[in-house]
N, C-alpha and C positions, 0 to 999 in steps of 0.2 A: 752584477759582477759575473764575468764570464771566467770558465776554468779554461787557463791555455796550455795549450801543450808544448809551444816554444815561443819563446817572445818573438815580436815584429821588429822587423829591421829599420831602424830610423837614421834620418840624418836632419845635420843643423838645417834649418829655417833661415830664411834672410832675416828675420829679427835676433836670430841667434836662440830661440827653441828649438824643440826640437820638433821634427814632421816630419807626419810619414807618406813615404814615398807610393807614390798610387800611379801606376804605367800599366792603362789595359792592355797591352799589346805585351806586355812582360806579366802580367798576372794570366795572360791566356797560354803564353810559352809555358810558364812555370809550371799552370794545369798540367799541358801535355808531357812536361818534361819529369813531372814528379809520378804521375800514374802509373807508369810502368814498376817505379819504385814501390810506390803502395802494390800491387799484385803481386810481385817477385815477394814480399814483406809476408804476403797470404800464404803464396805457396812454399816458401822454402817452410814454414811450422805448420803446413800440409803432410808434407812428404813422409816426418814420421810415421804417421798415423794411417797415410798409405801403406808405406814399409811393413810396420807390423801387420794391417788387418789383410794385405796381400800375402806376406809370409807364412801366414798363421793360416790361413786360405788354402795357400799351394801345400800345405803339409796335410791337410781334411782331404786332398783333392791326391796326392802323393797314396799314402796309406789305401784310400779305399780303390783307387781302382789301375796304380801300378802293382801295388802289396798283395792285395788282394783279389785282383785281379775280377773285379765286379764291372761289369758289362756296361758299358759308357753310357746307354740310355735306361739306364736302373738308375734311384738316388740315393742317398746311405740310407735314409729312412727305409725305404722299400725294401734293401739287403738286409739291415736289424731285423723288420719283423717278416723274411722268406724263410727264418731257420734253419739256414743253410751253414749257419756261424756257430762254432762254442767256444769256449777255453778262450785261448791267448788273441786269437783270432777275432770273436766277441768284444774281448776288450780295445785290441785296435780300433773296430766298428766302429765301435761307440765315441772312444776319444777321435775320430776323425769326427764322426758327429759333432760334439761337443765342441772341436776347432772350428767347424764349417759354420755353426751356430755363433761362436766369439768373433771370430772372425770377420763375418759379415757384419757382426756392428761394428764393428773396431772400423773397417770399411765405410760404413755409412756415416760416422764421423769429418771424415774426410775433407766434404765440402763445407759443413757447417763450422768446422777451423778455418778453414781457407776463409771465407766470407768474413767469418770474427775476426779475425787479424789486417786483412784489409782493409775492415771499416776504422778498425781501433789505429790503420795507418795513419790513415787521413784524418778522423773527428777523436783521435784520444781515446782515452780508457771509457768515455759513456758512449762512442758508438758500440765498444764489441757487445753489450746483450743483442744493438740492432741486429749486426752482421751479422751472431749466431742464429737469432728467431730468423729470419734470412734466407741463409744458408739451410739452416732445417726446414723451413716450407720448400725449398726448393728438389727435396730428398725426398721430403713426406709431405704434400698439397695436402690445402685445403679439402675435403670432398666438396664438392657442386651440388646446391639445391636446384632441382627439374621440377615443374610442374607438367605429371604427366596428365592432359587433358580427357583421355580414354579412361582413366580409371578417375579423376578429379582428386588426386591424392600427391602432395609431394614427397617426393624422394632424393636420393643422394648418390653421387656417380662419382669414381675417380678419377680424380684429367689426367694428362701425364706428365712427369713430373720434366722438369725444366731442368734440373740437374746443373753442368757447370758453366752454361749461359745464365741462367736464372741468379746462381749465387753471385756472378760476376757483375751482372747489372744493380742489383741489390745490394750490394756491399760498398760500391761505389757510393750511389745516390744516396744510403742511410747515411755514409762514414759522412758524406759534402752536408746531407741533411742536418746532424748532429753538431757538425761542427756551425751550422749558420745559426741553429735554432742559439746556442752556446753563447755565441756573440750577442745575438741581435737580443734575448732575454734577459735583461737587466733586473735584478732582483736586490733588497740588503741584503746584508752579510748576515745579519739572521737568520735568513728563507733561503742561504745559499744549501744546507746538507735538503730542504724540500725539493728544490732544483735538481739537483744531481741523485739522489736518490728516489724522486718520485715524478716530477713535473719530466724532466728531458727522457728518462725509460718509457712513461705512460705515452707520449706525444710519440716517439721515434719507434713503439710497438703498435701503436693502431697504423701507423704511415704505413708501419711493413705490411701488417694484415691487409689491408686495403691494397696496396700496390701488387703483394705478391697474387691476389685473389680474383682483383679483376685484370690487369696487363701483362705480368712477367710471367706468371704460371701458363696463361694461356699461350703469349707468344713465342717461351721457351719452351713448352709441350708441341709445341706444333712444331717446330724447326727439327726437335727431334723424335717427333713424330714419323717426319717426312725423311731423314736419314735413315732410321731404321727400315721402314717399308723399305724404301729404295735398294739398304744394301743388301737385305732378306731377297726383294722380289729378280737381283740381277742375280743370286746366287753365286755362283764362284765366278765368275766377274767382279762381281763385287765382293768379295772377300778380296781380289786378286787388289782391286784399286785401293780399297781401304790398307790394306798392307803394305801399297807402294805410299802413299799418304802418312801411313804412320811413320815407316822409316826415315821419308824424306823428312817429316816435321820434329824427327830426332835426332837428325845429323846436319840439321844448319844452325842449328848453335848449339849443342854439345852443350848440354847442361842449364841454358836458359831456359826465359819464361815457356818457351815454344814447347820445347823437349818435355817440361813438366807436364802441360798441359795435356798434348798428345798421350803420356804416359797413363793418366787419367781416364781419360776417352776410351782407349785401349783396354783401361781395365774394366771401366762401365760397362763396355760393350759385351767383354768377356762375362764377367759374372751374370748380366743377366742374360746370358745363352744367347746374344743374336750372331755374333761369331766368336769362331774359334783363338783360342790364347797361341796360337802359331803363328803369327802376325807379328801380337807382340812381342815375343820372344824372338824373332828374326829383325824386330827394328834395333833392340841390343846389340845382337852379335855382327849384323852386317854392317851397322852403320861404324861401329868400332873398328871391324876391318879396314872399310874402305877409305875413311876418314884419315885412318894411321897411313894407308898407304901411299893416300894424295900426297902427306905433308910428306914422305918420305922418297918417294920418287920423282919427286918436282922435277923439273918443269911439265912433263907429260900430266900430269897430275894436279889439278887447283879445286880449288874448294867448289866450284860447280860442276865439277864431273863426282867430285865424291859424292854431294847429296843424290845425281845419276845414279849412282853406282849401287849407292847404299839403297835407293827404290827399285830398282831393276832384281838386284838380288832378295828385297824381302819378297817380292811376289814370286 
Protein backbone atom coordinates (compact mmCIF):
# COMPACT_ATOMS: atom_id res chain seq x y z
CA UNK A 1 0.00 0.00 0.00
CA UNK A 2 1.57 3.10 -1.05
CA UNK A 3 1.08 6.58 1.07
CA UNK A 4 -0.20 9.35 -1.70
CA UNK A 5 0.07 12.62 -1.41
CA UNK A 6 -2.66 13.57 -4.01
CA UNK A 7 -4.74 11.15 -5.76
CA UNK A 8 -4.24 10.33 -9.57
CA UNK A 9 -6.34 11.78 -12.23
CA UNK A 10 -8.71 9.24 -13.82
CA UNK A 11 -11.04 9.06 -16.55
CA UNK A 12 -13.78 6.49 -17.83
CA UNK A 13 -12.50 3.44 -19.78
CA UNK A 14 -14.37 2.34 -22.79
CA UNK A 15 -15.71 -0.48 -20.63
CA UNK A 16 -17.12 2.23 -18.48
CA UNK A 17 -14.18 1.72 -15.46
CA UNK A 18 -12.27 3.80 -14.67
CA UNK A 19 -8.31 4.14 -16.18
CA UNK A 20 -5.73 6.01 -15.81
CA UNK A 21 -4.46 8.12 -18.21
CA UNK A 22 -0.72 7.54 -19.00
CA UNK A 23 0.64 10.19 -21.98
CA UNK A 24 4.56 10.04 -21.83
CA UNK A 25 4.88 13.12 -23.56
CA UNK A 26 2.40 14.81 -20.83
CA UNK A 27 4.02 13.10 -17.87
CA UNK A 28 7.49 14.52 -19.34
CA UNK A 29 5.68 18.30 -19.72
CA UNK A 30 4.24 17.76 -16.27
CA UNK A 31 8.09 16.97 -14.94
CA UNK A 32 9.31 20.10 -16.41
CA UNK A 33 6.19 22.05 -15.74
CA UNK A 34 5.87 21.05 -12.01
CA UNK A 35 9.87 21.54 -10.95
CA UNK A 36 10.07 24.70 -10.87
CA UNK A 37 6.94 24.64 -8.50
CA UNK A 38 8.69 22.20 -6.10
CA UNK A 39 11.94 24.70 -5.77
CA UNK A 40 9.98 27.98 -5.52
CA UNK A 41 8.16 25.40 -2.57
CA UNK A 42 12.03 24.99 -1.17
CA UNK A 43 12.95 28.47 -1.27
CA UNK A 44 10.09 30.55 -0.34
CA UNK A 45 10.48 28.31 3.60
CA UNK A 46 14.23 29.09 2.93
CA UNK A 47 14.05 32.70 3.10
CA UNK A 48 13.04 32.90 6.67
CA UNK A 49 15.76 31.36 7.97
CA UNK A 50 17.86 33.30 5.61
CA UNK A 51 16.31 36.49 6.88
CA UNK A 52 17.00 35.92 10.36
CA UNK A 53 20.47 34.16 10.46
CA UNK A 54 21.52 37.20 7.83
CA UNK A 55 19.91 39.88 10.16
CA UNK A 56 21.25 38.42 13.30
CA UNK A 57 24.81 38.36 11.26
CA UNK A 58 24.73 42.01 10.14
CA UNK A 59 23.98 43.13 13.70
CA UNK A 60 27.48 40.89 15.07
CA UNK A 61 29.03 42.61 12.01
CA UNK A 62 27.22 46.28 12.84
CA UNK A 63 28.24 46.34 16.66
CA UNK A 64 31.77 45.25 16.34
CA UNK A 65 33.27 47.12 13.74
CA UNK A 66 30.95 50.18 12.75
CA UNK A 67 30.20 50.66 16.84
CA UNK A 68 33.24 49.88 17.84
CA UNK A 69 35.09 50.56 15.41
CA UNK A 70 37.45 47.28 15.44
CA UNK A 71 39.84 47.09 12.52
CA UNK A 72 38.18 45.02 9.42
CA UNK A 73 41.06 42.36 9.51
CA UNK A 74 40.76 41.71 13.33
CA UNK A 75 37.79 39.12 14.38
CA UNK A 76 35.53 39.70 17.57
CA UNK A 77 37.32 36.83 19.03
CA UNK A 78 40.76 38.49 18.53
CA UNK A 79 39.17 42.08 20.03
CA UNK A 80 37.65 40.05 23.25
CA UNK A 81 40.91 38.72 24.26
CA UNK A 82 43.43 42.20 22.88
CA UNK A 83 41.95 44.01 26.17
CA UNK A 84 41.44 46.68 24.69
CA UNK A 85 37.44 46.62 25.77
CA UNK A 86 35.71 46.96 29.39
CA UNK A 87 32.32 48.15 30.84
CA UNK A 88 29.52 48.66 28.29
CA UNK A 89 31.83 48.24 25.52
CA UNK A 90 32.94 44.52 26.73
CA UNK A 91 29.54 43.80 26.71
CA UNK A 92 28.66 44.99 23.10
CA UNK A 93 31.88 42.68 22.25
CA UNK A 94 30.67 39.82 23.48
CA UNK A 95 26.91 39.95 22.33
CA UNK A 96 28.18 40.67 18.90
CA UNK A 97 29.99 37.54 19.41
CA UNK A 98 27.33 35.71 20.61
CA UNK A 99 25.07 36.93 17.37
CA UNK A 100 27.97 36.25 14.98
CA UNK A 101 28.06 32.67 16.70
CA UNK A 102 23.78 32.30 16.38
CA UNK A 103 23.66 33.54 13.57
CA UNK A 104 25.93 31.51 11.52
CA UNK A 105 23.96 28.50 12.38
CA UNK A 106 20.78 30.01 12.03
CA UNK A 107 22.53 30.66 8.51
CA UNK A 108 23.72 27.29 7.90
CA UNK A 109 20.28 26.00 8.22
CA UNK A 110 19.40 27.63 5.22
CA UNK A 111 19.90 25.04 2.69
CA UNK A 112 19.22 22.01 4.61
CA UNK A 113 15.26 23.66 4.64
CA UNK A 114 15.55 24.56 1.18
CA UNK A 115 16.37 20.74 0.12
CA UNK A 116 13.59 19.33 2.96
CA UNK A 117 10.88 21.17 1.45
CA UNK A 118 11.75 20.45 -2.02
CA UNK A 119 11.93 16.95 -1.55
CA UNK A 120 8.74 16.79 0.87
CA UNK A 121 7.34 18.91 -2.68
CA UNK A 122 7.69 16.27 -4.89
CA UNK A 123 7.66 12.58 -2.67
CA UNK A 124 5.37 13.87 0.55
CA UNK A 125 6.05 14.10 3.96
CA UNK A 126 8.70 10.70 3.90
CA UNK A 127 11.00 12.37 1.49
CA UNK A 128 11.69 15.63 3.84
CA UNK A 129 14.24 13.56 6.43
CA UNK A 130 15.90 12.68 2.79
CA UNK A 131 16.06 16.37 1.56
CA UNK A 132 17.12 17.53 5.14
CA UNK A 133 20.11 14.51 5.46
CA UNK A 134 20.73 16.19 1.93
CA UNK A 135 20.81 19.39 2.24
CA UNK A 136 23.08 19.12 5.41
CA UNK A 137 25.69 16.86 3.60
CA UNK A 138 25.88 19.46 1.27
CA UNK A 139 26.82 22.27 4.06
CA UNK A 140 28.92 19.80 6.16
CA UNK A 141 30.41 16.64 3.68
CA UNK A 142 31.32 13.74 4.44
CA UNK A 143 35.25 13.83 5.33
CA UNK A 144 37.21 11.68 2.55
CA UNK A 145 39.24 8.49 3.49
CA UNK A 146 43.07 8.87 1.62
CA UNK A 147 45.24 6.25 1.79
CA UNK A 148 48.41 7.89 2.26
CA UNK A 149 51.03 5.48 0.63
CA UNK A 150 54.30 7.37 2.09
CA UNK A 151 53.30 6.82 5.55
CA UNK A 152 50.97 3.48 4.84
CA UNK A 153 48.36 4.98 7.16
CA UNK A 154 44.81 6.20 6.36
CA UNK A 155 43.41 9.37 6.80
CA UNK A 156 40.68 11.87 6.37
CA UNK A 157 40.54 15.24 4.29
CA UNK A 158 37.61 17.74 3.86
CA UNK A 159 36.25 18.20 0.14
CA UNK A 160 34.52 21.21 -0.46
CA UNK A 161 31.26 21.38 0.16
CA UNK A 162 28.73 21.56 -2.80
CA UNK A 163 26.46 23.92 -1.10
CA UNK A 164 23.29 25.14 -3.19
CA UNK A 165 24.06 22.95 -6.31
CA UNK A 166 24.52 19.93 -4.27
CA UNK A 167 21.18 20.46 -2.15
CA UNK A 168 19.35 21.17 -5.48
CA UNK A 169 20.44 18.00 -7.18
CA UNK A 170 19.76 16.00 -3.97
CA UNK A 171 16.54 17.13 -3.12
CA UNK A 172 15.28 16.54 -6.46
CA UNK A 173 16.38 12.96 -7.11
CA UNK A 174 15.61 11.85 -3.17
CA UNK A 175 11.99 13.78 -3.38
CA UNK A 176 11.46 11.49 -7.25
CA UNK A 177 13.49 8.67 -5.30
CA UNK A 178 10.88 8.50 -2.45
CA UNK A 179 8.17 9.03 -4.03
CA UNK A 180 8.87 5.84 -6.62
CA UNK A 181 10.20 3.69 -3.89
CA UNK A 182 6.22 4.69 -2.20
CA UNK A 183 4.53 3.34 -5.19
CA UNK A 184 6.45 0.59 -6.38
CA UNK A 185 6.75 -0.96 -2.41
CA UNK A 186 3.73 -2.76 -1.85
CA UNK A 187 3.45 -4.02 1.58
CA UNK A 188 -0.06 -4.95 4.14
CA UNK A 189 -1.70 -2.70 5.85
CA UNK A 190 0.12 -4.19 8.83
CA UNK A 191 3.75 -3.45 7.80
CA UNK A 192 2.46 -0.23 6.49
CA UNK A 193 3.74 2.17 9.98
CA UNK A 194 7.31 -0.37 9.18
CA UNK A 195 7.34 1.27 5.68
CA UNK A 196 6.99 4.79 6.44
CA UNK A 197 8.63 4.87 9.56
CA UNK A 198 11.54 2.41 9.07
CA UNK A 199 11.95 0.61 5.59
CA UNK A 200 11.32 4.14 3.18
CA UNK A 201 13.77 6.59 5.90
CA UNK A 202 16.48 3.43 6.05
CA UNK A 203 16.41 3.00 1.99
CA UNK A 204 16.19 6.90 1.01
CA UNK A 205 19.23 7.57 3.95
CA UNK A 206 21.88 5.21 2.63
CA UNK A 207 20.66 6.47 -1.28
CA UNK A 208 21.69 10.09 0.15
CA UNK A 209 24.88 8.92 1.94
CA UNK A 210 26.12 7.04 -1.05
CA UNK A 211 25.09 9.71 -3.65
CA UNK A 212 26.08 12.80 -1.71
CA UNK A 213 29.59 10.88 -1.01
CA UNK A 214 30.70 9.62 -4.18
CA UNK A 215 29.04 12.16 -7.20
CA UNK A 216 27.13 15.36 -5.80
CA UNK A 217 29.81 16.37 -3.19
CA UNK A 218 32.52 15.81 -5.52
CA UNK A 219 30.96 17.43 -8.56
CA UNK A 220 29.28 20.37 -6.67
CA UNK A 221 32.80 21.12 -4.72
CA UNK A 222 34.43 21.33 -7.87
CA UNK A 223 32.08 23.72 -9.64
CA UNK A 224 32.56 25.91 -6.75
CA UNK A 225 35.77 25.15 -6.30
CA UNK A 226 36.47 26.73 -9.61
CA UNK A 227 34.26 29.86 -8.98
CA UNK A 228 35.84 30.83 -6.12
CA UNK A 229 39.59 30.60 -7.44
CA UNK A 230 38.39 32.30 -10.36
CA UNK A 231 36.66 35.14 -8.61
CA UNK A 232 39.72 35.50 -5.82
CA UNK A 233 42.43 35.04 -8.61
CA UNK A 234 40.65 38.06 -11.10
CA UNK A 235 40.48 40.20 -7.96
CA UNK A 236 38.41 43.40 -8.63
CA UNK A 237 37.55 42.28 -11.95
CA UNK A 238 36.04 39.76 -10.52
CA UNK A 239 34.24 41.28 -7.83
CA UNK A 240 33.40 43.90 -10.50
CA UNK A 241 31.66 40.85 -12.79
CA UNK A 242 30.15 38.85 -9.86
CA UNK A 243 28.33 42.15 -8.91
CA UNK A 244 27.22 42.85 -12.25
CA UNK A 245 25.88 39.10 -12.15
CA UNK A 246 24.25 39.49 -9.06
CA UNK A 247 22.36 42.48 -9.77
CA UNK A 248 21.32 41.28 -13.12
CA UNK A 249 20.08 37.71 -11.58
CA UNK A 250 17.98 40.05 -9.12
CA UNK A 251 16.24 42.32 -11.37
CA UNK A 252 14.93 39.90 -14.05
CA UNK A 253 12.29 38.62 -12.17
CA UNK A 254 11.94 40.71 -9.09
CA UNK A 255 11.32 38.28 -6.58
CA UNK A 256 11.52 34.81 -8.21
CA UNK A 257 13.20 31.69 -8.09
CA UNK A 258 16.41 33.58 -9.75
CA UNK A 259 16.30 36.60 -7.34
CA UNK A 260 16.25 34.12 -4.35
CA UNK A 261 18.81 32.04 -5.53
CA UNK A 262 21.38 34.71 -6.50
CA UNK A 263 20.43 36.27 -2.90
CA UNK A 264 21.93 33.16 -1.52
CA UNK A 265 25.07 32.94 -3.60
CA UNK A 266 25.66 36.56 -2.46
CA UNK A 267 25.49 35.76 0.88
CA UNK A 268 27.62 32.38 0.78
CA UNK A 269 30.12 34.29 -0.87
CA UNK A 270 30.03 37.04 1.66
CA UNK A 271 30.17 35.14 4.81
CA UNK A 272 32.78 33.01 3.94
CA UNK A 273 35.12 36.10 3.19
CA UNK A 274 35.72 35.49 -0.75
CA UNK A 275 34.05 38.79 -1.53
CA UNK A 276 32.87 41.69 -0.11
CA UNK A 277 28.77 42.26 0.91
CA UNK A 278 28.91 45.58 -1.33
CA UNK A 279 27.82 43.71 -4.20
CA UNK A 280 25.12 42.47 -2.61
CA UNK A 281 23.91 45.41 -1.15
CA UNK A 282 24.10 47.29 -4.56
CA UNK A 283 22.01 44.30 -6.31
CA UNK A 284 19.06 45.66 -3.74
CA UNK A 285 19.20 49.07 -4.14
CA UNK A 286 20.08 49.41 -7.96
CA UNK A 287 18.04 46.84 -9.26
CA UNK A 288 15.02 48.61 -7.44
CA UNK A 289 15.92 51.87 -8.95
CA UNK A 290 16.26 51.03 -12.25
CA UNK A 291 13.63 48.50 -12.52
CA UNK A 292 10.96 51.21 -11.11
CA UNK A 293 12.31 53.46 -13.64
CA UNK A 294 11.84 51.27 -16.74
CA UNK A 295 8.27 50.65 -15.76
CA UNK A 296 7.98 54.35 -15.26
CA UNK A 297 9.31 55.98 -18.12
CA UNK A 298 8.35 53.74 -20.86
CA UNK A 299 8.79 53.63 -23.69
CA UNK A 300 12.71 54.75 -23.50
CA UNK A 301 12.68 52.12 -20.89
CA UNK A 302 11.75 48.18 -21.06
CA UNK A 303 12.54 45.39 -18.99
CA UNK A 304 16.02 44.66 -20.83
CA UNK A 305 17.61 47.90 -20.32
CA UNK A 306 16.59 47.76 -16.77
CA UNK A 307 18.40 44.33 -15.93
CA UNK A 308 21.30 46.86 -18.13
CA UNK A 309 20.93 49.22 -15.99
CA UNK A 310 20.64 47.62 -12.75
CA UNK A 311 24.38 45.51 -13.73
CA UNK A 312 26.14 48.48 -14.88
CA UNK A 313 25.29 50.33 -11.67
CA UNK A 314 26.08 47.51 -9.15
CA UNK A 315 29.59 47.36 -10.44
Amino acid sequence: MAIKKRSATVVPGASGAAAAVKNPQASKSSFWGELPQHVMSGISRMVPTLIMGGVILAFSQLIAYSWLKIPADIGIMDALNSGKFSGFDLSLLKFAWLSQSFGGVLFGFAIPMFAAFVANSIGGKLAFPAGFIGGLMSTQPTQLLNFDPSTMQWATSSPVPSTFIGALIISIVAGYLVKWMNQKIQLPDFLLAFKTTFLLPILSAIFVMLAMYYVITPFGGWINGGIRTVLTAAGEKGALMYAMGIAAATAIDLGGPINKAAGFVAFSFTTDHVLPVTGTFYRYRYSADWSGSGDHYRPPFNRQTSVQCSALSAG
